[in-house]
C-alpha positions as CSV (number, residue, x, y, z in Angstrom):
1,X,0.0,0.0,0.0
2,X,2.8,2.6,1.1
3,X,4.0,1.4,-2.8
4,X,1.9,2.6,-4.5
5,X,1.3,5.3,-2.8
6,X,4.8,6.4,-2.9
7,X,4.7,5.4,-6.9
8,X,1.8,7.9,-6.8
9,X,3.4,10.9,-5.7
10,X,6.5,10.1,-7.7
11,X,4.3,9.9,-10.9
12,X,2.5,13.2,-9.5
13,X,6.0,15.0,-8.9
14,X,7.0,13.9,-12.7
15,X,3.6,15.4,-14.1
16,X,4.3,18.5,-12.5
17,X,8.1,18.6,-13.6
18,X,7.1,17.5,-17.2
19,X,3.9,19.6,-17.9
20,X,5.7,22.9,-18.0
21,X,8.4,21.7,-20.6
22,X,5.6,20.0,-22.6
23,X,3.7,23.0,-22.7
24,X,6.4,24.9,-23.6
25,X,7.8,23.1,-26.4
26,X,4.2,23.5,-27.9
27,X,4.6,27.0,-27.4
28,X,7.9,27.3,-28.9
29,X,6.6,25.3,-32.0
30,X,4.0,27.8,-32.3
31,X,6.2,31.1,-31.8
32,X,9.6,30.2,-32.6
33,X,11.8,33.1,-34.3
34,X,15.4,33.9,-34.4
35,X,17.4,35.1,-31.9
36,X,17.7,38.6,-31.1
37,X,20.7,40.3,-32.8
38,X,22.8,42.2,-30.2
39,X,24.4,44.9,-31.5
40,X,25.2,48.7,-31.3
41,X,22.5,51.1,-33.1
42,X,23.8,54.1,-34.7
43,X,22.0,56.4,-36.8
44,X,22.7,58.2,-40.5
45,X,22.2,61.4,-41.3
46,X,18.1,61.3,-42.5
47,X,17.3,65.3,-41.4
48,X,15.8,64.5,-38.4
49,X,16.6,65.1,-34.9
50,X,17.1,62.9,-32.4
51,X,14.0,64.4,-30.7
52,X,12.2,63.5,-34.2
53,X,12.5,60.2,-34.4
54,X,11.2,59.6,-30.2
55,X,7.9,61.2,-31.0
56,X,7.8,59.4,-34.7
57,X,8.1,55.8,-32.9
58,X,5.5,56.8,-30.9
59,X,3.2,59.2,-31.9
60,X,-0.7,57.3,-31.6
61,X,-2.8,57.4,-34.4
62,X,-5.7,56.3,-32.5
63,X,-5.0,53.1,-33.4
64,X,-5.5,49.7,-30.8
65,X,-4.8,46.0,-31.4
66,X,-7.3,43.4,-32.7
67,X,-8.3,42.9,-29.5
68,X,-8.9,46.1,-27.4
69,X,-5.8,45.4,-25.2
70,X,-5.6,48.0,-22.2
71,X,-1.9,49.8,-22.4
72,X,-1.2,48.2,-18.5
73,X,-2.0,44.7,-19.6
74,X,0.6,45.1,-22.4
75,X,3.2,46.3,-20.0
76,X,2.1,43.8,-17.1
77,X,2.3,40.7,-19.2
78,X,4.9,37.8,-19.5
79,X,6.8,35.6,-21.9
80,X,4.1,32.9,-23.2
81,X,5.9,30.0,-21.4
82,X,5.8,28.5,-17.7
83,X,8.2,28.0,-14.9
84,X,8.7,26.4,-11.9
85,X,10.4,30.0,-10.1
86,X,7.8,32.3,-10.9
87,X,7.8,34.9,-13.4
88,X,9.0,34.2,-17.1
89,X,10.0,38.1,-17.7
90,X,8.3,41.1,-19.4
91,X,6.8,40.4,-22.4
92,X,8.2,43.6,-23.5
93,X,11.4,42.3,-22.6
94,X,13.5,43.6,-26.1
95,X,15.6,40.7,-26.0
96,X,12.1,38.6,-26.2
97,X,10.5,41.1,-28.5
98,X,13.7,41.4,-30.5
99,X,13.0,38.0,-32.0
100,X,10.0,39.4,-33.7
101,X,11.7,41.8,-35.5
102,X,10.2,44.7,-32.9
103,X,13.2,47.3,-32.5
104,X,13.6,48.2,-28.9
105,X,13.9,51.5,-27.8
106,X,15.3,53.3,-24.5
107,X,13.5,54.8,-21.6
108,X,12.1,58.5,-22.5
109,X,9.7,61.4,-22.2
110,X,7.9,59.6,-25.0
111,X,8.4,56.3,-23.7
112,X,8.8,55.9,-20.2
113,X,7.8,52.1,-19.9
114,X,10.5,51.4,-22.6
115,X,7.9,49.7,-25.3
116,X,9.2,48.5,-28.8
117,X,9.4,51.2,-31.4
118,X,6.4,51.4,-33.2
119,X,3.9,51.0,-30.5
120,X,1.7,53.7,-28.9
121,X,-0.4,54.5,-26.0
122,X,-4.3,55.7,-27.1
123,X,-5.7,57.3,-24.4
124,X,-9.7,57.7,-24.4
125,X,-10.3,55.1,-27.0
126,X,-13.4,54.1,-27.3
127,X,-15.1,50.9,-28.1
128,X,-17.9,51.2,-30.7
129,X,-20.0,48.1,-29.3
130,X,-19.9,49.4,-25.9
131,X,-19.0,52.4,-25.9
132,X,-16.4,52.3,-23.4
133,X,-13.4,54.1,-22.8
134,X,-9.4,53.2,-21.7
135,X,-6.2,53.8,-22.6
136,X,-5.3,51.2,-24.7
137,X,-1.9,49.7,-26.4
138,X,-1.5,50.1,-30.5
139,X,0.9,50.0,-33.3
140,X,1.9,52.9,-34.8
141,X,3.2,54.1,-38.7
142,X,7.2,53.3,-37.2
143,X,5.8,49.8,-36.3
144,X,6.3,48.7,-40.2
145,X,8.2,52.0,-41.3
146,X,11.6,51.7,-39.4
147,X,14.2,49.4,-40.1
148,X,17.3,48.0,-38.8
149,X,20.7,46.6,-40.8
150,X,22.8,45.4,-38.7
151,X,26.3,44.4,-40.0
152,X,29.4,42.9,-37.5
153,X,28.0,44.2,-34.3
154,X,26.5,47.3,-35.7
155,X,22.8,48.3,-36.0
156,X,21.8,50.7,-38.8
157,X,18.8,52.4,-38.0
158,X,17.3,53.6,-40.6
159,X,14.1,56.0,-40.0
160,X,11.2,55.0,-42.9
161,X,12.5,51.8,-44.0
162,X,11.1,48.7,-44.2
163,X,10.7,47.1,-40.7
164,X,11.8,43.2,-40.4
165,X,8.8,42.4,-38.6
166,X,6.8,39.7,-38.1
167,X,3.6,40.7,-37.1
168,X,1.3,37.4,-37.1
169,X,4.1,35.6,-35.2
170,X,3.6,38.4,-32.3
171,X,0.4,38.2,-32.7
172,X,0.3,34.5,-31.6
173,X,2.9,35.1,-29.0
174,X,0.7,38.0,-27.2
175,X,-2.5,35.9,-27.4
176,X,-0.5,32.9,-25.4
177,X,0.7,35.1,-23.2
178,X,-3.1,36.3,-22.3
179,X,-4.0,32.7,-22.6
180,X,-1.2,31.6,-19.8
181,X,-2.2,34.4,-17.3
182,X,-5.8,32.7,-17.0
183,X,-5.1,29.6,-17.3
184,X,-1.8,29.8,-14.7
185,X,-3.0,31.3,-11.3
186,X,0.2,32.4,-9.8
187,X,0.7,33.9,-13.5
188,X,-2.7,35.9,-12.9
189,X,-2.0,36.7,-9.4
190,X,1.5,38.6,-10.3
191,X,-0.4,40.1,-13.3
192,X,-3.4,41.4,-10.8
193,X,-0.9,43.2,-8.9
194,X,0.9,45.3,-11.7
195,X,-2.2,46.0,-13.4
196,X,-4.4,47.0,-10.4
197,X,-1.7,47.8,-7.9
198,X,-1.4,47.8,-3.9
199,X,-4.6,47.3,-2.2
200,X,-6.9,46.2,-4.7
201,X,-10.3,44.4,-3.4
202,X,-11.8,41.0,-4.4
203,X,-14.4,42.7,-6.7
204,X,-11.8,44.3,-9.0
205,X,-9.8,41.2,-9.2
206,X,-13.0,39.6,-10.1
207,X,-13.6,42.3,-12.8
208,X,-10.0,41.5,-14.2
209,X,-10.4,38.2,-14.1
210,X,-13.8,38.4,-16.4
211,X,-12.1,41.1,-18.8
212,X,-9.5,39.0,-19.5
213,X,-11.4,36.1,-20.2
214,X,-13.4,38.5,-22.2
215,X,-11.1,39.8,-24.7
216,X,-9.3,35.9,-24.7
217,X,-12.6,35.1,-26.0
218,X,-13.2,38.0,-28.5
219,X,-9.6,37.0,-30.1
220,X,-10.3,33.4,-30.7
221,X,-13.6,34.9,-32.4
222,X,-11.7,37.0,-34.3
223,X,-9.3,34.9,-35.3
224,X,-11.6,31.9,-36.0
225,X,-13.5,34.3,-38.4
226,X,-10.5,35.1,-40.5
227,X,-8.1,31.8,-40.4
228,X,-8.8,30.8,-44.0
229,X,-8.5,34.1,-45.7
230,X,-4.8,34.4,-45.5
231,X,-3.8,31.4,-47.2
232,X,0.0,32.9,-48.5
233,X,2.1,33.2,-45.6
234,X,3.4,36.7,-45.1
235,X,6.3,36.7,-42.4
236,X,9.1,38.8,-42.0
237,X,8.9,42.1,-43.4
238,X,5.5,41.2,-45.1
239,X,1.7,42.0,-45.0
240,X,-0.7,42.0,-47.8
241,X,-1.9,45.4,-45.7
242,X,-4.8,46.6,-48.6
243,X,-6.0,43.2,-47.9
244,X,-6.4,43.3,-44.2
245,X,-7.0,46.7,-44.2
246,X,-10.6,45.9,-46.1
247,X,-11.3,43.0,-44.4
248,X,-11.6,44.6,-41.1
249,X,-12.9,47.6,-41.8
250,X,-15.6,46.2,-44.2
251,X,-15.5,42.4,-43.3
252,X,-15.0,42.9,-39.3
253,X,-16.3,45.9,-38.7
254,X,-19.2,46.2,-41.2
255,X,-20.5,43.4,-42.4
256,X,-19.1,39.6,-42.4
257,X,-19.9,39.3,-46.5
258,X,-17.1,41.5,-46.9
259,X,-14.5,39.3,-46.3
260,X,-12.4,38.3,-48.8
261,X,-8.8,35.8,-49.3
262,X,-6.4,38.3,-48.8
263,X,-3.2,36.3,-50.4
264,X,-0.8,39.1,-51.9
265,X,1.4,40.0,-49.2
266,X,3.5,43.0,-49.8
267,X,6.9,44.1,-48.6
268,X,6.5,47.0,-46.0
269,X,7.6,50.1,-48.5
270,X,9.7,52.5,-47.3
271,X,8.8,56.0,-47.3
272,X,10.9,59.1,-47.4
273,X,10.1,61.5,-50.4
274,X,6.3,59.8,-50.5
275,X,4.9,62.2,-49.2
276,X,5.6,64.4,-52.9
277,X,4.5,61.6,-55.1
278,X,1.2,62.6,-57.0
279,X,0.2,58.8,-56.3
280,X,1.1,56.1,-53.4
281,X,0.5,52.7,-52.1
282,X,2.4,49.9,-55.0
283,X,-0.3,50.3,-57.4
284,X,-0.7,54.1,-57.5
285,X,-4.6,54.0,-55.8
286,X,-4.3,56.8,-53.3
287,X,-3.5,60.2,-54.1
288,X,-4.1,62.1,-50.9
289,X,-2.3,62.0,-47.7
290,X,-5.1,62.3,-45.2
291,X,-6.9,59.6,-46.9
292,X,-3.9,57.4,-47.5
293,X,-3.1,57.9,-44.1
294,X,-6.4,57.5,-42.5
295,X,-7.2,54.2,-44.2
296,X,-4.5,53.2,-42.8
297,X,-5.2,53.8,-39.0
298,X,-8.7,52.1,-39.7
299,X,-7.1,49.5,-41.0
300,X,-4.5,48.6,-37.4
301,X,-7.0,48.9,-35.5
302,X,-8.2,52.5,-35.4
303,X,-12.1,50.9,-34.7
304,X,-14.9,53.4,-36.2
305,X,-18.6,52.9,-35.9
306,X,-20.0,51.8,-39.0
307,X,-23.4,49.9,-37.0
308,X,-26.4,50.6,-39.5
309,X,-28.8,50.4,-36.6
310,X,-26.9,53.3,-34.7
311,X,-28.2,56.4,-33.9
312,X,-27.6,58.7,-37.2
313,X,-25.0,61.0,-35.0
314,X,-23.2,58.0,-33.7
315,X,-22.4,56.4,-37.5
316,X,-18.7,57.4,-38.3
317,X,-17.7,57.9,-34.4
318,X,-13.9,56.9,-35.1
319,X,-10.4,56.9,-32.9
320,X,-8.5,57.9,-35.9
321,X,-6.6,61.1,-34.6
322,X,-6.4,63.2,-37.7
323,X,-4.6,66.1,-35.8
324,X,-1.6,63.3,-34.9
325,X,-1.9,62.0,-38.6
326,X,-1.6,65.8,-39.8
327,X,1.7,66.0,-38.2
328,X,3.2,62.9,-38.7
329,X,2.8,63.9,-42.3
330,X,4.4,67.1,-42.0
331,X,7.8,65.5,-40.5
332,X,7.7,63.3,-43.1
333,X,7.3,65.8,-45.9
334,X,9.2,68.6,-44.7
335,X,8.3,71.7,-47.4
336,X,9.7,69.9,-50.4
337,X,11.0,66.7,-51.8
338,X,14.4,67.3,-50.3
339,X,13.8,67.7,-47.2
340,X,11.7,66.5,-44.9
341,X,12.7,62.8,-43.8
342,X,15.3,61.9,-46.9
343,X,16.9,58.8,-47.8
344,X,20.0,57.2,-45.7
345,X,23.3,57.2,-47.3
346,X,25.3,54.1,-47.8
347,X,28.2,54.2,-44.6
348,X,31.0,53.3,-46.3
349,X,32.9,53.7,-42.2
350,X,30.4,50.5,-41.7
351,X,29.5,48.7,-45.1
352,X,32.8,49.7,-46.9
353,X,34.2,51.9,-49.3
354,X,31.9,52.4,-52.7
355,X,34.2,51.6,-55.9
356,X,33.9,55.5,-57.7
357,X,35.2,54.0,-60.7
358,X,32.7,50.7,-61.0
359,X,29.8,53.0,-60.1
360,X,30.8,55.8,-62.3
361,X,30.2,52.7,-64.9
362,X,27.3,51.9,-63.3
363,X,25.8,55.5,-64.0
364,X,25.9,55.3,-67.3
365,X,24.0,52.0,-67.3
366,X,21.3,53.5,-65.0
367,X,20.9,56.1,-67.1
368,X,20.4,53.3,-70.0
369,X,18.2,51.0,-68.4
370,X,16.5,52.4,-65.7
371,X,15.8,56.0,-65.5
372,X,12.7,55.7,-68.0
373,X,11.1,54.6,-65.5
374,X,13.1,55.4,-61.9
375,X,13.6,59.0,-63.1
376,X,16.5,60.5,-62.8
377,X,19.1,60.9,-59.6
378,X,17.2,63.0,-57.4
379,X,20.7,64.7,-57.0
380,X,21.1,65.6,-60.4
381,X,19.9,69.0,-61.9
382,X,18.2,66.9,-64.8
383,X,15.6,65.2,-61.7
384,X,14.2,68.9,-61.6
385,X,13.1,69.5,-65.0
386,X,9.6,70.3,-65.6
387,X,8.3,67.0,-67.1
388,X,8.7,65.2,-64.3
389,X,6.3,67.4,-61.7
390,X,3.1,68.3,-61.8
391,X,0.6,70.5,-59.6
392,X,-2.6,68.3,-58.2
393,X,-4.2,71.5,-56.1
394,X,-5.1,75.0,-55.5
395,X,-1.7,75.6,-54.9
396,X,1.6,76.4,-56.9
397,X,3.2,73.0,-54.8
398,X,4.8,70.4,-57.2
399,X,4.7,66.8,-57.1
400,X,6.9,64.4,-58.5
401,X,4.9,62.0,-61.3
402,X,5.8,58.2,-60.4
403,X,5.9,56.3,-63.4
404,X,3.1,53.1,-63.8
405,X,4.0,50.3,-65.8
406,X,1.0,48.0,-66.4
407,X,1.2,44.1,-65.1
408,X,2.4,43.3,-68.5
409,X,5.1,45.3,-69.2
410,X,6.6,44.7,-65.9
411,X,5.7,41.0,-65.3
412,X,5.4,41.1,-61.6
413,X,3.3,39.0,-59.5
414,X,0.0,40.7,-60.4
415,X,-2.3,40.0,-57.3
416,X,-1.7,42.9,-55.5
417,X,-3.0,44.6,-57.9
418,X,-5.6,42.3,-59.3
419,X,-7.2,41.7,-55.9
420,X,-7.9,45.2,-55.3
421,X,-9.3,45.9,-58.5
422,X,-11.6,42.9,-58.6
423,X,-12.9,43.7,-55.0
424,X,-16.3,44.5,-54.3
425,X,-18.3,45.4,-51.0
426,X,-21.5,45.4,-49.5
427,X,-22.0,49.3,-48.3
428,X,-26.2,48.5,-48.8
429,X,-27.3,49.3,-44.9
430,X,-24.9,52.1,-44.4
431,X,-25.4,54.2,-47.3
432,X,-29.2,53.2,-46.6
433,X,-28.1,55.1,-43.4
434,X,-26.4,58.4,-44.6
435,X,-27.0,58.7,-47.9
436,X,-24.0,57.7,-51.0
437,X,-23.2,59.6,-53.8
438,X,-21.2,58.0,-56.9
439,X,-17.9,59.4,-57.0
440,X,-16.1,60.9,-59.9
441,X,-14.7,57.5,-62.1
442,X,-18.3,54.8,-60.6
443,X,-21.0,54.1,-62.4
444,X,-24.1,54.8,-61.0
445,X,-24.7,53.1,-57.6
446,X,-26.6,50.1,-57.7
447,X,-29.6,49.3,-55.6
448,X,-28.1,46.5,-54.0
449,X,-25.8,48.4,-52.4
450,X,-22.4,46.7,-54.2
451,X,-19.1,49.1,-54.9
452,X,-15.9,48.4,-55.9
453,X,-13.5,48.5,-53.0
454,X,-12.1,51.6,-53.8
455,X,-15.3,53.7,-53.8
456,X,-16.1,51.8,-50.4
457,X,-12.8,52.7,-48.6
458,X,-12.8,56.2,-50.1
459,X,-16.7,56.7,-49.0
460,X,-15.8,55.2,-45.4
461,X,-12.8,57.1,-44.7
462,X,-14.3,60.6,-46.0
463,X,-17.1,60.4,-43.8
464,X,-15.0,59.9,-41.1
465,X,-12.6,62.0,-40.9
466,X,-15.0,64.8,-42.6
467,X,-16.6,64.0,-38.5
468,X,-13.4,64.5,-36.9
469,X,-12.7,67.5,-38.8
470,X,-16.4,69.0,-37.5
471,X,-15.8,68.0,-34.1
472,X,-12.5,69.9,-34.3
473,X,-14.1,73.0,-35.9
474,X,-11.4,73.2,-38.3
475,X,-11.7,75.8,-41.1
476,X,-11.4,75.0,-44.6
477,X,-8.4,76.4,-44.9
478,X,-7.0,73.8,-42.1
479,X,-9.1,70.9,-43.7
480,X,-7.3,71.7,-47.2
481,X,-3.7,71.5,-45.2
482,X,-4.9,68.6,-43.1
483,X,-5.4,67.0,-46.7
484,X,-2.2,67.7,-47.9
485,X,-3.2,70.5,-50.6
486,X,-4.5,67.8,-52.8
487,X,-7.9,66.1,-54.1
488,X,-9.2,62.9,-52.8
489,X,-8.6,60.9,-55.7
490,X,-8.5,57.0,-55.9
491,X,-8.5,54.4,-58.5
492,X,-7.7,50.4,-58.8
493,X,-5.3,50.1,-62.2
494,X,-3.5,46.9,-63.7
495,X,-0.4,48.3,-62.6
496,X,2.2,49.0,-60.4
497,X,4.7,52.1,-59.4
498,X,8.0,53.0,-60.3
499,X,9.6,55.4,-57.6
500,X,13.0,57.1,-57.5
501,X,15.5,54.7,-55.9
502,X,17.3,57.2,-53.5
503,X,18.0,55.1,-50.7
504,X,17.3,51.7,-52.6
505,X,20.3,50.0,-51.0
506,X,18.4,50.0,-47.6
507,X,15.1,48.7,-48.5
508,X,15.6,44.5,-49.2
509,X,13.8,42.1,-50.1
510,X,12.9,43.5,-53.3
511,X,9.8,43.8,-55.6
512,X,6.4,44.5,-54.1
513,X,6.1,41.4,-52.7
514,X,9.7,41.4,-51.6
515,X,10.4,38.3,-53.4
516,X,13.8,38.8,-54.9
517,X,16.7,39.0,-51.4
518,X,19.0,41.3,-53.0
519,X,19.8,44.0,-55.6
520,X,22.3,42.0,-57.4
521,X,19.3,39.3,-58.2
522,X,17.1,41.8,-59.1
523,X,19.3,42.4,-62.5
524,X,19.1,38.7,-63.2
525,X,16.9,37.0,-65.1
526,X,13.8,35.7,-62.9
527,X,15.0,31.6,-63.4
528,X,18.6,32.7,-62.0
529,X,17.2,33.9,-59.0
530,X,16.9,32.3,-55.0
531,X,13.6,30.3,-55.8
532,X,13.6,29.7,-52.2
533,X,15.1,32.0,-49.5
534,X,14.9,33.2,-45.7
535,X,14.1,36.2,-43.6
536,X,14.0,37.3,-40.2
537,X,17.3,38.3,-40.2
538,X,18.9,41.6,-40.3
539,X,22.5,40.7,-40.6
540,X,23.1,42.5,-43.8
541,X,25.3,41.3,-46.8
542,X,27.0,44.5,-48.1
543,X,28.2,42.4,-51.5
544,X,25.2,42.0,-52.9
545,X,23.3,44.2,-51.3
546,X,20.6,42.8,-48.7
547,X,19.7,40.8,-46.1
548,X,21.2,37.8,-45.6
549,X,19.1,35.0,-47.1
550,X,20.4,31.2,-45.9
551,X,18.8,29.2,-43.5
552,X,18.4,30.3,-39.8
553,X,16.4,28.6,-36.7
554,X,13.1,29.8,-36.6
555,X,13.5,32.1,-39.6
556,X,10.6,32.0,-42.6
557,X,11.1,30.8,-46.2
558,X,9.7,32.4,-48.7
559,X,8.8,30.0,-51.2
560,X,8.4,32.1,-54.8
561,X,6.5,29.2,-56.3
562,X,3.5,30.1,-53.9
563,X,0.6,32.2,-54.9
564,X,1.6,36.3,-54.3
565,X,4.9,35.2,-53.9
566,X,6.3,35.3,-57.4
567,X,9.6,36.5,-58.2
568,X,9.2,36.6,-62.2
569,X,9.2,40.3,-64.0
570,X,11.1,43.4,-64.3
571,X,13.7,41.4,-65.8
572,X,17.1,42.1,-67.9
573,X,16.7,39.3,-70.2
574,X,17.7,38.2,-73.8
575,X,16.8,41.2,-76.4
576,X,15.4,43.1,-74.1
577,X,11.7,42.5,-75.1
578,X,8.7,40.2,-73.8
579,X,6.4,40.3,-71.1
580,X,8.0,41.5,-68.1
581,X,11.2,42.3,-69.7
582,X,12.6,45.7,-69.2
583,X,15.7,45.8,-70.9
584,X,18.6,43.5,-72.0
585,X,20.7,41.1,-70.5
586,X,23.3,42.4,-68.5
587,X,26.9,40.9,-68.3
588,X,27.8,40.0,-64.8
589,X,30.7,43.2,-65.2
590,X,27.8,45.4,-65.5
591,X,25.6,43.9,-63.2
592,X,28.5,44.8,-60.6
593,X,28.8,48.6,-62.1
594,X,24.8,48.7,-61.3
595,X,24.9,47.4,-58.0
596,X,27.6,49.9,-57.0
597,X,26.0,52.6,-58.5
598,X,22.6,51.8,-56.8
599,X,24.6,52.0,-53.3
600,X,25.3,55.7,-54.3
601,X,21.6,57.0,-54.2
């Protein structure tokens, strides 16, 4: 008898000892990344100031999280995995977040809890279906527009690039780490105390207790909703963000018909001298900043009340902060092209010298076979004549004119394109609500309430932040500067953009999609390029000119035989001519003179 009830408590002790590792190599199957890279930031000369680039990690655009996450949870929570001694570390622990691709940034005024760049606090954000208000924890623009290259122990940061980040892989690693703090008493118990502090009573642990199981709930809703619409895996430094962005909005926040497969992830695109281009996003659709900008927000999170059966007043009720929005515009734009925030410069005291003879060669070739459609040097006196600006307002302001080659002529995966232009939505109940107009470009609406996407996004964001701007009593004066000086245009073509490539060498992967690892690939013919390659890295390969691209633990590979993920088009091939041929083959001399030159801009 004493037998087996010794073998019982020895079995019981193993169970206990075992559980946690068990549970934690599920985990780690679920969220494994790569290893954080320890290294030294430094910063190039962009034209901002220190005190610039603070506020720009962390400015709020009203935006929140899927799930309506309250900013002391974020800072209260642990790692998602168990121990045996008690705590498993901050969640926000850099070294943890680091893994994600999240940048870490120091203790400041505009940070004082040390969160990852490219997170806010929202204070007063409110909650549509409830109407309830909290200060809540959101991403911000520097979230996906901030990158780091890190090269022998140094880390490049580099203000507007294209972040590393893996967002769906945080994503996952947040929700366990809500899912753990229920589930793990202790866990909960240490979490009660940081989020409600000394003295709290039964009742409000309670109330914590229900909230949490609350939003745990909403998020496997959520998620359950949308787990078959993504079928193209984005990961590192990827997000097909028109597609999401419509899908919540319209799908989520809407109605549920609105959904649609998102599956043409894009690389996140970096963005000094944007902010002058008559048209943005890859496939030219937006033209004004305020609109561009506030589709956005909507899109991470920034929840507005679009509920039919609201009161009429209610309908548009938004989070998105347009004043914020306004002047994270400005300090991107500056008051002309070349100012503002501009492109880094290649730092030869990290990355090496730049050969001046091979990329005095290289000039000429650009000039050859890319500046039809790149423009010229944004240095050179030619980059100012007349034919390539244009004036879109009331104003005497000049914008640059981006270039659009159509799917054929540039052979690129088409779906980014294609899947905006075929998408239709359900607006029916809510323009039954407050009334719709067809816009300059639709033909007349249709009484069963169905718009291209476009028309829907443009109608939903106007109305909104035509609210804000009421509520604010801005004149319209203010609203045209709020706007940028320009109209509200949109379309949906069969094409994508060319933009000047001033700071190109610091923007890999390449293509929309980000299919291509490196600037030297991108002058070979498709069939000569990595058919399969990884990211999550950002050890940086100065030779050809991106990241790093060979297998690491927990990294992601992108397979370019997937749909969205194609790395055919824009090609140097053969004569020079076919579909998605831009120009001849190269020799692998001049392929060299290119890349060197490319470093230059």
């Amino acid at each position: 008898m004493v037998k087996k009830w010794l073998i019982g408590i020895l079995i019981a002790v193993v169970l206990v000892l075992i559980a946690p590792l068990a549970i934690n190599l599920l985990i780690w199957t679920k969220i494994k990344v790569p290893p954080d890279e320890p290294v030294e930031v430094v910063w190039t000369d962009q034209n901002w100031k220190e005190e610039d680039w603070q506020w720009w990690y962390h400015a709020t655009q009203g935006s929140a999280l899927e799930s309506i996450i309250p900013y002391k949870w974020f800072i209260s929570l642990e790692q998602p995995k168990l121990s045996w001694w008690g705590s498993t570390g901050p969640f926000i622990d850099p070294k943890f977040l680091g893994g994600f691709g999240l940048l870490p940034d120091n203790k400041n005024a505009d940070n004082p809890d040390s969160i990852p760049v490219g997170f806010a606090k929202t204070e007063n954000y409110f909650d549509p279906q409830t109407g309830a208000t909290d200060t809540v924890i959101g991403l911000t623009c520097a979230a996906c527009h901030t990158a780091q290259i890190n090269y022998q122990g140094k880390g490049i940061r580099v203000e507007g690039g294209p972040s590393m980040v893996n967002l769906k892989k945080f994503k996952t690693a947040f929700g366990l780490a809500l899912f753990l703090t229920d589930l793990y008493p202790p866990r909960f118990n240490r979490f009660a105390d940081k989020v409600l502090g000394e003295n709290y009573t039964t009742e409000e642990r309670k109330q914590l207790k229900q909230k949490l199981k609350s939003v745990i709930a909403q998020g496997k809703e959520f998620a359950d909703e949308v787990k078959n619409l993504y079928p193209t895996e984005e990961g590192f430094a990827r997000l097909d963000a028109l597609g999401r962005i419509g899908n919540f909005v319209f799908g989520r926040e809407l109605n549920s018909e609105n959904y649609r497969v998102a599956d043409a992830p894009v690389n996140f695109p970096h963005i000094w001298s944007s902010s002058w281009f008559d048209w943005v996003q890859y496939n030219g659709s937006v033209m004004q900043p305020m609109a561009r900008n506030a589709g956005e927000a909507m899109g991470v999170f920034s929840r507005v009340n679009l509920d039919p059966n609201s009161p009429h007043s209610q309908v548009f009720e938004s989070n998105v902060n347009v004043e914020k929005l306004f002047e994270i515009e400005e300090l991107l734009s500056g008051y002309s092209i070349f100012n503002g925030l501009i492109a880094p410069k290649w730092p030869e005291y990290i990355l090496g010298e730049i050969d001046s003879d091979k990329a005095a060669q290289g000039k000429q070739l650009y000039q050859q076979n890319c500046q039809v459609c790149h423009l010229p040097p944004m240095d050179s006196e030619e980059f100012k004549a007349d034919e390539y600006w244009t004036k879109l307002g009331e104003t005497e302001r000049q914008y640059l004119k981006v270039t659009m080659k159509n799917l054929y002529d540039i052979g690129t995966d088409p779906k980014q394109a294609v899947n905006w232009f075929q998408r239709t939505v359900n607006i029916d109940s809510l323009a039954s609500k407050v009334g719709y107009e067809s816009q300059d470009g639709e033909e007349d609406f249709e009484t069963d309430g169905i718009v291209k996407a476009e028309f829907a996004l443009k109608f939903a964001v106007d109305k909104t932040v035509e609210k804000k701007y009421d509520q604010l009593g801005l004149t319209k004066e203010q609203r045209y500067a709020y706007d940028g000086y320009r109209p509200d245009k949109i379309r949906s073509p069969l094409a994508y953009k060319a933009r000047p490539l001033n700071g190109i060498w610091a923007t890999a992967p390449f293509l929309h999609n980000g299919s291509v690892p490196n600037l030297y690939e991108m002058l070979l013919p498709a069939e000569q390029r990595s058919q399969k390659f990884y990211l999550g890295t950002k050890e940086f390969d100065p030779k050809y000119v991106g990241f790093q691209k060979d297998k690491i633990p927990g990294g992601f590979l992108l397979d370019t035989a997937i749909t969205g993920n194609s790395n055919a088009g824009h090609e140097f091939k053969g004569d020079g001519t076919g579909e998605g041929v831009i120009g001849p083959e190269l020799s692998e001399d001049e392929r060299w003179a290119l890349v060197e030159y490319l470093k230059t801009l």
